[in-house]
BAMI-289264 format. One line per field, with one value per residue (C-alpha): x, y, z. Coordinates in nm, 3 decimals, always signed. Layout:
! residues N
c1 [X;...]
c2 [Y;...]
c3 [Z;...]
//
This chain:
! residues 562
c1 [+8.810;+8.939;+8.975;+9.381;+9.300;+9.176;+9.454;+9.732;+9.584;+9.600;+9.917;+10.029;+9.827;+9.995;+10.394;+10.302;+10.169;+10.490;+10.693;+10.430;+10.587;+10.273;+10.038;+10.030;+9.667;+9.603;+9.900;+9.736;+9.428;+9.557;+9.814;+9.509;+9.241;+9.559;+9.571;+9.204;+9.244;+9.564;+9.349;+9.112;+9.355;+9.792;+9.970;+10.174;+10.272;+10.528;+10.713;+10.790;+10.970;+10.684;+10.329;+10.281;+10.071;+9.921;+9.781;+9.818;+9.623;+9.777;+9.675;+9.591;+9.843;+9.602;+9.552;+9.918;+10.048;+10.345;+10.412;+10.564;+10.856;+10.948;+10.976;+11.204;+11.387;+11.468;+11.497;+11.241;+11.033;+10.834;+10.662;+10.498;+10.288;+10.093;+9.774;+9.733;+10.108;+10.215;+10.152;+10.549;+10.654;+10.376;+10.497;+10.879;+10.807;+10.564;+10.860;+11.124;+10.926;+10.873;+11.219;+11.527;+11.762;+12.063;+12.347;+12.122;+11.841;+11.506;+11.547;+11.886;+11.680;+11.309;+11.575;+11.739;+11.415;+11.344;+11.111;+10.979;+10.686;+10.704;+10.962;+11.146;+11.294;+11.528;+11.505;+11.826;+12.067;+12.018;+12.149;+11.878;+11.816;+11.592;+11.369;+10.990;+10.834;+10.650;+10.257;+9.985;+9.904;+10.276;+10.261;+10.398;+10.671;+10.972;+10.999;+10.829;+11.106;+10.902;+10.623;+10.526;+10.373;+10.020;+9.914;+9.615;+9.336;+9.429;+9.122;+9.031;+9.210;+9.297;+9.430;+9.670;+9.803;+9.884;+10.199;+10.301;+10.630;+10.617;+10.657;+10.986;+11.014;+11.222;+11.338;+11.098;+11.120;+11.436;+11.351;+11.171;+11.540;+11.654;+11.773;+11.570;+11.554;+11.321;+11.039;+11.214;+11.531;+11.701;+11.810;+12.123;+12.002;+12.201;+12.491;+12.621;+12.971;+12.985;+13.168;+12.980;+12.898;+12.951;+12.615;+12.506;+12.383;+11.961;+11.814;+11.480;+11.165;+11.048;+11.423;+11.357;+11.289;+11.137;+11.311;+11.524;+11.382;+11.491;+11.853;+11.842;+12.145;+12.412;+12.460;+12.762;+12.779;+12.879;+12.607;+12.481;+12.111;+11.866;+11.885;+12.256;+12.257;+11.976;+12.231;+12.555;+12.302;+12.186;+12.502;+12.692;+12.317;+12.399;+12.734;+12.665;+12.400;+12.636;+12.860;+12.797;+13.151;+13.388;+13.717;+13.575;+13.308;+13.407;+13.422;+13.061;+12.879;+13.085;+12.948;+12.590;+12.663;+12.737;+12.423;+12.218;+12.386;+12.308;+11.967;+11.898;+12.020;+11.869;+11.487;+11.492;+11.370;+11.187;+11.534;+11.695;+11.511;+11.541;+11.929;+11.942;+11.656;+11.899;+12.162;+11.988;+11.823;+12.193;+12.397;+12.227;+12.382;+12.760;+12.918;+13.279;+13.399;+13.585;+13.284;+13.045;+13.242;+13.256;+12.846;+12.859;+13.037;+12.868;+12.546;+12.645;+12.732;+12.429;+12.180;+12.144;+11.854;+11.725;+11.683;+11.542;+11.268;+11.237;+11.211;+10.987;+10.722;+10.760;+10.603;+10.291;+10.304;+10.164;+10.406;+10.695;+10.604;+10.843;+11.117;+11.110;+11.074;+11.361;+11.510;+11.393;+11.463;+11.835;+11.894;+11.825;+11.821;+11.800;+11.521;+11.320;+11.423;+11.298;+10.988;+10.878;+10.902;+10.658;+10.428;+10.448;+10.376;+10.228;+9.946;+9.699;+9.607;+9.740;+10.057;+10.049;+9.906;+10.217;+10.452;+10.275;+10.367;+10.715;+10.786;+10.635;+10.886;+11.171;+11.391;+11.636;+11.634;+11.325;+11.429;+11.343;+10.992;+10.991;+11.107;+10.824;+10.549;+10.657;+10.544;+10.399;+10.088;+9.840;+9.776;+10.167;+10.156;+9.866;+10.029;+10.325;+10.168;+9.962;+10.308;+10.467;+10.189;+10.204;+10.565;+10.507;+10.787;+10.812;+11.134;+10.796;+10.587;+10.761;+10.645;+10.282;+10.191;+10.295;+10.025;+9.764;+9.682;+9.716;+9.412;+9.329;+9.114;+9.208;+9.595;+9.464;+9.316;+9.590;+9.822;+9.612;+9.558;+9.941;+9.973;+9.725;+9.905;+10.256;+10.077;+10.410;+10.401;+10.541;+10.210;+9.989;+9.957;+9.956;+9.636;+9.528;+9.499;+9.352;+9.058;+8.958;+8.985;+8.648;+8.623;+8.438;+8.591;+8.970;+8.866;+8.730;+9.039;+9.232;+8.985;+9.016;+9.416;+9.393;+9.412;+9.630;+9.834;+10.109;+9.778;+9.699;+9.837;+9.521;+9.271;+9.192;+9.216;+8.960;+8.735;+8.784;+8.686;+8.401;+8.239;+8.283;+8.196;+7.847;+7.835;+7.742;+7.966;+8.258;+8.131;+8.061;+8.447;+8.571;+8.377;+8.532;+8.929;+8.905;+8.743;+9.042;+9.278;+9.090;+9.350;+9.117;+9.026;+8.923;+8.643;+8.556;+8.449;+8.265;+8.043;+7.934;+7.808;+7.669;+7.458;+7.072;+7.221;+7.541;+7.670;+7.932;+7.788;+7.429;+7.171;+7.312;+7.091;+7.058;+7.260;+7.591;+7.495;+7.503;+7.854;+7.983;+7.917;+8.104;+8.357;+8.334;+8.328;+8.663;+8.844;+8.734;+8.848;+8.718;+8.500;+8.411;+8.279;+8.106;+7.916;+7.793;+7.650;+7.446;+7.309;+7.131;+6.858;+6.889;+6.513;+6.640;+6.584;+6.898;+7.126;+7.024;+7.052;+7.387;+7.501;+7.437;+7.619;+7.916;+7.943;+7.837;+8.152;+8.390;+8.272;+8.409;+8.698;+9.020;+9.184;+9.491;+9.802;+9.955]
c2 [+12.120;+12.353;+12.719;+12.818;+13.068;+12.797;+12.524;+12.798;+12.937;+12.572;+12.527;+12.858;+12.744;+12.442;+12.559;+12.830;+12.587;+12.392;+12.652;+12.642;+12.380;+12.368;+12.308;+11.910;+11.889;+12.172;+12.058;+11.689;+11.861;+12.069;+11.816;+11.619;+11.845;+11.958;+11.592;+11.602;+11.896;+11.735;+11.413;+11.605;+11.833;+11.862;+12.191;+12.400;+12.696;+12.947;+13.301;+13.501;+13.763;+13.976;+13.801;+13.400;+13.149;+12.869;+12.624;+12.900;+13.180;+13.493;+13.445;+13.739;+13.823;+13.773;+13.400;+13.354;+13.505;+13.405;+13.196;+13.447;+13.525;+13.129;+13.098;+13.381;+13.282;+12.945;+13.070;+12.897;+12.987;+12.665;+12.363;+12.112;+11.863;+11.585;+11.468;+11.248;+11.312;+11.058;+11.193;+11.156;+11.344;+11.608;+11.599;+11.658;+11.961;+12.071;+12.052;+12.173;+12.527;+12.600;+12.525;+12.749;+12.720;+12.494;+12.338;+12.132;+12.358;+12.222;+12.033;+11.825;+11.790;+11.602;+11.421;+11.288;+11.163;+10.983;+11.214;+11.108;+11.260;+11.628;+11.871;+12.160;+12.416;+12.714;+13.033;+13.120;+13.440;+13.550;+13.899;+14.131;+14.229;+14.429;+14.123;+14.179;+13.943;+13.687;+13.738;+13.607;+13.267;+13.139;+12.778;+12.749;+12.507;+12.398;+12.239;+11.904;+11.908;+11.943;+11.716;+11.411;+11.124;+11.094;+10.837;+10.683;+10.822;+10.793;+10.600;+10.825;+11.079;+10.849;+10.627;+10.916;+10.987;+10.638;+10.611;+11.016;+11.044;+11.262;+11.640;+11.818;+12.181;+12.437;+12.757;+13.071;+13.288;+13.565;+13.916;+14.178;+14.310;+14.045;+14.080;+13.881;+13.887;+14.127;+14.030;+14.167;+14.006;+13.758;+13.444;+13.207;+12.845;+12.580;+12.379;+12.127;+12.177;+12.522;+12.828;+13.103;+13.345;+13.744;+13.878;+14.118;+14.418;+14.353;+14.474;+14.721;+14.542;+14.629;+14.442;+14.133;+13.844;+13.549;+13.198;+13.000;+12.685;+12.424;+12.232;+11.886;+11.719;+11.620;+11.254;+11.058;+10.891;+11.204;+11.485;+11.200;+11.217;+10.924;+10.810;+10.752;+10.596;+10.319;+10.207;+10.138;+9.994;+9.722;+9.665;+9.590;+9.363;+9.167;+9.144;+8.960;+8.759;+8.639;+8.515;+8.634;+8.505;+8.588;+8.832;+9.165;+9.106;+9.380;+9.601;+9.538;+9.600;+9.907;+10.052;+9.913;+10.079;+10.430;+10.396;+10.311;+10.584;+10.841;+10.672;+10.725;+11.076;+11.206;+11.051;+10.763;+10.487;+10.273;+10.259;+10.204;+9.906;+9.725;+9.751;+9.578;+9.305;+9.207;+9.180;+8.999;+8.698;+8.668;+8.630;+8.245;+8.139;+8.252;+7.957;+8.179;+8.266;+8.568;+8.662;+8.593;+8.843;+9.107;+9.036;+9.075;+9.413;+9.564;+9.516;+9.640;+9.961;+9.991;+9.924;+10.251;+10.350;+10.577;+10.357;+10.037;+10.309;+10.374;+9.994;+9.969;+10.171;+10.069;+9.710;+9.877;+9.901;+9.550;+9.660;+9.714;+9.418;+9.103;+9.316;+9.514;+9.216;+9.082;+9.349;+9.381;+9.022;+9.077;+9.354;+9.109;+9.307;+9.636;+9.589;+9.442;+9.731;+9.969;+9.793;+9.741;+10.131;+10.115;+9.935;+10.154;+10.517;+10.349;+10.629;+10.403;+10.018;+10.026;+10.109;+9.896;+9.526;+9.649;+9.670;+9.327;+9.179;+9.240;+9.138;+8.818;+8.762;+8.783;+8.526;+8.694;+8.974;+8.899;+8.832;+9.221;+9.112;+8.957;+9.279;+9.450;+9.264;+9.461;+9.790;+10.032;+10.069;+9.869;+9.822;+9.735;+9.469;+9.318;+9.390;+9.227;+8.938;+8.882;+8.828;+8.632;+8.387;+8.426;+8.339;+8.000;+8.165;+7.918;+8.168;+8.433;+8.196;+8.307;+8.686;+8.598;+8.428;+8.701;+8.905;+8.669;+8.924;+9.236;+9.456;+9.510;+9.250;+9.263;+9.219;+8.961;+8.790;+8.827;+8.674;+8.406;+8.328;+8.339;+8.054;+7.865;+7.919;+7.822;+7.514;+7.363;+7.217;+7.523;+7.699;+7.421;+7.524;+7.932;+7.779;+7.621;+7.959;+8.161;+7.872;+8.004;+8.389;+8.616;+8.720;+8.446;+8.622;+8.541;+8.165;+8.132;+8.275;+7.971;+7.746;+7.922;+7.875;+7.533;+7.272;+6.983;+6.697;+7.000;+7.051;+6.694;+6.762;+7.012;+6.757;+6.697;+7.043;+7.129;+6.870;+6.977;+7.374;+7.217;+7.054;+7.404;+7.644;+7.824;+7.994;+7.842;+8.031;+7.958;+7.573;+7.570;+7.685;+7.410;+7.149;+7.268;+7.267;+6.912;+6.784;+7.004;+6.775;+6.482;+6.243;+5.965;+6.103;+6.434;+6.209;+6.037;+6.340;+6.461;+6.145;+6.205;+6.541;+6.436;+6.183;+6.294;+6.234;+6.147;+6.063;+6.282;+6.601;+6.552;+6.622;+6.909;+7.152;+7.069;+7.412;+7.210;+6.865;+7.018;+7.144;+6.801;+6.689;+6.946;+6.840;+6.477;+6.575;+6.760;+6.481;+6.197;+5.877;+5.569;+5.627;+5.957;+5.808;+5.536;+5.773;+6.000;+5.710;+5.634;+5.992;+5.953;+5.829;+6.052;+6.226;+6.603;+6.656;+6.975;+6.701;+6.427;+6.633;+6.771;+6.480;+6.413;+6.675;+6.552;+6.248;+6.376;+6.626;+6.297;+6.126;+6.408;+6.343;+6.499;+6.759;+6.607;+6.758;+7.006]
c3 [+9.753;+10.025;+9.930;+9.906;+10.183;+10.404;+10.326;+10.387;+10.686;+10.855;+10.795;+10.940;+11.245;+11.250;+11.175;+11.501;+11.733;+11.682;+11.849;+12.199;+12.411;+12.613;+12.343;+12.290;+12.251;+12.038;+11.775;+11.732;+11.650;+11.399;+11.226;+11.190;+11.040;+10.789;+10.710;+10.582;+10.436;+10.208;+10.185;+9.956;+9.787;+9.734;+9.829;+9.610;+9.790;+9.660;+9.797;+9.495;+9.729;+9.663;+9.727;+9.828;+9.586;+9.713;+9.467;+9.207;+9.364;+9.600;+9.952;+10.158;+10.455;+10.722;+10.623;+10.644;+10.960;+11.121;+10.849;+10.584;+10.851;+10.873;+10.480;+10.503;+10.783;+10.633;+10.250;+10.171;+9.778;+9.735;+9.891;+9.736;+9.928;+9.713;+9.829;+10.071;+10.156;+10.437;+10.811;+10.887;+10.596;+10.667;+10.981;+10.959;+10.756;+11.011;+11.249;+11.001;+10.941;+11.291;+11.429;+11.387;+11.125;+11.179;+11.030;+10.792;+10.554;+10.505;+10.192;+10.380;+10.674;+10.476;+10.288;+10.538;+10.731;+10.453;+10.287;+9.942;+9.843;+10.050;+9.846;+9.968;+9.751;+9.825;+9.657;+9.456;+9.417;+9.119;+8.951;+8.828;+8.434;+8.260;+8.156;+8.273;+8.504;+8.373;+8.287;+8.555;+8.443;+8.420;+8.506;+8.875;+8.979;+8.881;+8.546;+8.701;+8.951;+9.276;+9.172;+9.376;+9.307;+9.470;+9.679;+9.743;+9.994;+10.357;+10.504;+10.838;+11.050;+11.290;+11.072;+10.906;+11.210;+11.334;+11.459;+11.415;+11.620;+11.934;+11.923;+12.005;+12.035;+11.964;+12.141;+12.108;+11.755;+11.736;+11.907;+11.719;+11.650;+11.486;+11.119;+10.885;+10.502;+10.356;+10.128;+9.885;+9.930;+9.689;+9.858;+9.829;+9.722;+9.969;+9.753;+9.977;+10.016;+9.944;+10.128;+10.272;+9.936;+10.007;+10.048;+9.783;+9.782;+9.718;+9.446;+9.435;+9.407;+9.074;+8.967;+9.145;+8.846;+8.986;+9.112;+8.878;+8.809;+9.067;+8.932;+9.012;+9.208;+9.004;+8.865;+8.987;+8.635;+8.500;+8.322;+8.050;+8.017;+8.093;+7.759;+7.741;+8.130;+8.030;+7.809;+8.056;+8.325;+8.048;+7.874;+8.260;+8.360;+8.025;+8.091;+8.462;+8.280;+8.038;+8.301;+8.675;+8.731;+8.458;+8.573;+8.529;+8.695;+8.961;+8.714;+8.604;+8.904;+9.045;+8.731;+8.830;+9.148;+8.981;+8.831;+9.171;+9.349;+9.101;+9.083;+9.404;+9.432;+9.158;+9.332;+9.027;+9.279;+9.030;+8.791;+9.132;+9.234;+8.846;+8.850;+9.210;+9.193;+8.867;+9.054;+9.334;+9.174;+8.938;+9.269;+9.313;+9.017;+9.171;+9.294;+9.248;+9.595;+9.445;+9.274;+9.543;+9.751;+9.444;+9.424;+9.846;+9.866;+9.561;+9.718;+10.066;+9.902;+9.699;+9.978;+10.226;+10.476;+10.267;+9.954;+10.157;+10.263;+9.913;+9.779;+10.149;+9.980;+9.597;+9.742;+9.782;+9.368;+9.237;+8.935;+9.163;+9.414;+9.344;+9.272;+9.579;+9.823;+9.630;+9.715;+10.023;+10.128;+10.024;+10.247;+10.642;+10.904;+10.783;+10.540;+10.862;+11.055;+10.813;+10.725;+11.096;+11.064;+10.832;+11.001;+11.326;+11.122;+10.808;+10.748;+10.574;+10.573;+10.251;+10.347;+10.667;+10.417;+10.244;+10.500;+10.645;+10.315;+10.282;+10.615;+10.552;+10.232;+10.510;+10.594;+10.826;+11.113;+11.216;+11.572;+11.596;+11.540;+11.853;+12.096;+11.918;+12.106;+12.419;+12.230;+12.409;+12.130;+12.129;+11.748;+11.695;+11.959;+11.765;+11.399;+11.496;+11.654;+11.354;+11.115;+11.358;+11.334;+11.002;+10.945;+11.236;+11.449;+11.752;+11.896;+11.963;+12.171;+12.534;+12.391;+12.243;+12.562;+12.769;+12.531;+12.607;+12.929;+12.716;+12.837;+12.503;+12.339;+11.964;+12.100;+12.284;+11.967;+11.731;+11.999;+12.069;+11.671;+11.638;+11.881;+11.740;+11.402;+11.593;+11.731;+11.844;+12.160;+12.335;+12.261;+12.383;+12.744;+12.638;+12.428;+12.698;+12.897;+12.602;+12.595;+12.903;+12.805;+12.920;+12.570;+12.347;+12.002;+12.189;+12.180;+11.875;+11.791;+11.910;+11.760;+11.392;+11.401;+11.486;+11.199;+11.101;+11.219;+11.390;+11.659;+11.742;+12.103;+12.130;+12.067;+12.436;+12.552;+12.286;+12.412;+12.740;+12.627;+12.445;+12.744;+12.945;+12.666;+12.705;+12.369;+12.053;+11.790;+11.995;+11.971;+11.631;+11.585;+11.812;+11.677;+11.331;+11.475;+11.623;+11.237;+11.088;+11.372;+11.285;+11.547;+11.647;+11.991;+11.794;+11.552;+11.867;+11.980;+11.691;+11.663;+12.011;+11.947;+11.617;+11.753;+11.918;+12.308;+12.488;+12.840;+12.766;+12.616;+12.651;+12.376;+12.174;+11.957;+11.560;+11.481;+11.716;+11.564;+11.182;+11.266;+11.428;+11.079;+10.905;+11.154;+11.096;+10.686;+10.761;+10.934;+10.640;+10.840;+10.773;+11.146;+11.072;+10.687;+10.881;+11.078;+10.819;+10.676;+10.969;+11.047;+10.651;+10.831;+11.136;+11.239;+11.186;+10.873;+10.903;+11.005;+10.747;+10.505;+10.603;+10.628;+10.267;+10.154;+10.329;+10.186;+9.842;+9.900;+10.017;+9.723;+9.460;+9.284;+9.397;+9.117;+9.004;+9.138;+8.828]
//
């Protein structure tokens, strides 16, 4: 585990280098090796007025720095980071600490970058009494109130800082002569909406108690506690089971969407997501238009950026999963928006299969799928391309063949494995040109998408590839796609290579002859039975015998559809 010396020390380095314009290079370095540091431990730093903690022990000045002045400057008393905290959010605070303070405070400013999992508090004005300070050993925090959820270990450094948005900088720190607040200064917490307080007169040290806990925001449904909300959210969900059209419906879900708005502010995602994944699979059974519309503007008004970002990262939860791309799916456009997001700065390949996921659950806005193949990274391009083969979008094939001269060879792949996928007749002659790629693992890319009836217009061009191809795993793979087409000029094609010699092929090596019978085994026509039969008594032994199998397999009986 890093020493608290060591973890605070990097981030000082990190919050200073922030404020050198000319110092690129140097900030990547140390964003990153603060990433491993929070990939093996979280942070919990707090300014008391009078010393800083960081994970619960004092940490010398020297390790510090500059640091001290910015928590001051932006009234900051505690951070708490969890581990393996994503890079953006890590980042954004980064940024937030080392710029000057604005209009918005720190806290406003994570929130409204969609922060989650990184908390911010302020310290708080608060009057001194004749109370002592609390004993060494008093638990730190607030109450639970700062406490993330941790998520799972980020897989490499470069991975964490996949898709980390560029740096901007801000002017240089205040002279020397600047007024700041003193370490022994109380602070004013931030309450939105608030006028300027008078500024009191600050109390000696030794009268200085320590921070409040933190308040959380207040609830829109009023101050009732948890366990009297639960109650309205079920009673209004039973009601719209009951009857998703009777006449007070409207009434029903604008108190559902009390509860999702004070939900959401008060950080109660997962309670959040249950109230509107209800409401999302009841509005198929509205056939009402006056209630469709109350179910259409209800839901408009529930659904924000920052709570799609919220559902976008619940469908990592297996728990969580159907609900949120529910959810997700409801929202069109601006669930894809936010979840292609995702997928650009996902810090993990957890959170990127997750992102990859719920995209594939859409059914609308994806057209925004198809200006991200013009990317400028590499490993988006090929992401993209990927789901787009995945969801059989024909409207991308213009794009993907455009990728097909990427000078990156895994984009390459993924583009040409979409179009294989595709296999309209748009991406025939794109397939065409990726046969011929210099890369043998891009055409056996083409060969492993190709399958079914959809791909009979291939069969030829395969053959074609087949006759020019040099290397044997990428002729295994082809012999394999044209059993998987199994069109009659595809099995024609297969018996020739499964037989000792050809005109057309020439003698082929047992390894090639073994997988024209897999091929032939695939396609299961009555020619391609007919030959199996024959090669029983073929002089290879390897090919006899595979050809035993195959018609052993053929012969099975076929599980009866459930």
């Amino acid at each position: 585990m890093p020493d608290p010396d060591v973890l605070a020390a990097q981030l000082a380095r990190c919050v200073e280098l922030f404020r050198e314009a000319g110092a690129k290079d140097a900030q990547k370095a140390e964003f990153r090796a603060l990433l491993g540091l929070l990939g093996q431990q979280a942070l919990s730093l707090r300014d008391d007025g009078a010393r800083v903690l960081v994970n619960g022990a004092p940490v010398a000045a020297t390790a510090l720095g500059s640091l001290v002045h910015r928590l001051a400057l932006h009234n900051v008393s505690e951070i708490a980071v969890p581990r393996a905290a994503p890079a953006p959010e890590v980042f954004e605070l980064i940024r937030a600490l080392a710029a000057q303070p604005g209009t918005e405070d720190i806290p406003t400013r994570l929130q409204a970058a969609g922060a989650v999992h990184v908390r911010v508090a302020l310290a708080a004005l608060t009057a001194p009494d004749a109370s002592p300070p609390p004993p060494d050993g008093t638990p730190l925090g607030t109450a639970g109130i700062l406490r993330g959820e941790p998520m799972t270990d980020i897989a490499s450094p470069a991975a964490r800082t996949a898709g980390v948005p560029p740096v901007t900088y801000d002017p240089p720190p205040p002279p020397a002569e600047t007024a700041l607040p003193s370490r022994g200064t109380a602070r004013r917490s931030y309450v939105p909406g608030a006028p300027p307080e008078p500024q009191a007169a600050p109390p000696t040290e030794a009268a200085l108690p320590p921070p409040p806990p933190a308040v959380p925001p207040p609830s829109l449904a009023g101050d009732a506690p948890a366990a009297a909300r639960a109650p309205a959210a079920a009673e209004a969900l039973a009601e719209l089971g009951r009857d998703p059209q009777a006449a007070d419906v409207g009434d029903h879900l604008a108190e559902l969407g009390r509860q999702v708005e004070a939900a959401a502010q008060g950080k109660r995602y997962e309670e959040a997501l249950r109230i509107v994944a209800a409401i999302v699979k009841l509005e198929p059974r509205v056939t009402d238009v006056s209630a469709r519309r109350h179910f259409g503007i209800a839901l408009r008004r529930m659904y924000s950026k920052a709570l799609l970002k919220a559902f976008a990262q619940l469908a990592a939860t297996p728990r969580h999963q159907a609900d949120a791309h529910a959810a997700l799916r409801r929202g069109g456009a601006d669930a894809v928006e936010v979840l292609l997001d995702l997928l650009v700065a996902a810090p993990s390949m957890e959170d990127r299969r997750a992102a990859f996921d719920a995209l594939r659950q859409m059914s609308e806005g994806t057209d925004q799928l198809i200006e991200m193949l013009d990317h400028e990274k590499w490993f988006v391009v090929r992401n993209v391309a990927e789901l787009t083969g995945e969801l059989g979008m024909e409207r991308a094939v213009p794009a993907l063949s455009r990728q097909l001269g990427h000078a990156d060879e895994r984009v390459r792949k993924a583009a040409a494995l979409a179009l294989a996928k595709i296999g309209s007749g748009n991406a025939s002659e794109a397939l065409r040109r990726a046969l011929r790629d210099k890369s043998p693992e891009v055409r056996i890319q083409v060969a492993l998408g190709v399958g079914g009836r959809r791909s009979s217009g291939l069969a030829m061009p395969l053959v074609v590839a087949l006759e020019e191809e040099k290397e044997e795993p990428v002729q295994r793979e082809l012999l394999l796609a044209l059993g998987r087409i199994g069109t009659p000029d595809a099995v024609q094609a297969l018996i020739k290579v499964s037989q000792p010699a050809g005109r057309l092929f020439g003698r082929r090596p047992a390894a090639l002859r073994v997988a024209a019978v897999e091929g032939l085994r695939l396609a299961a026509t009555a020619a391609a039975v007919g030959t199996l039969e024959g090669l029983l008594g073929d002089g290879d032994r390897h090919v006899a015998g595979a050809a035993e199998d195959a018609l052993r397999e053929l012969k099975k009986p076929k599980p009866k559809p459930k």
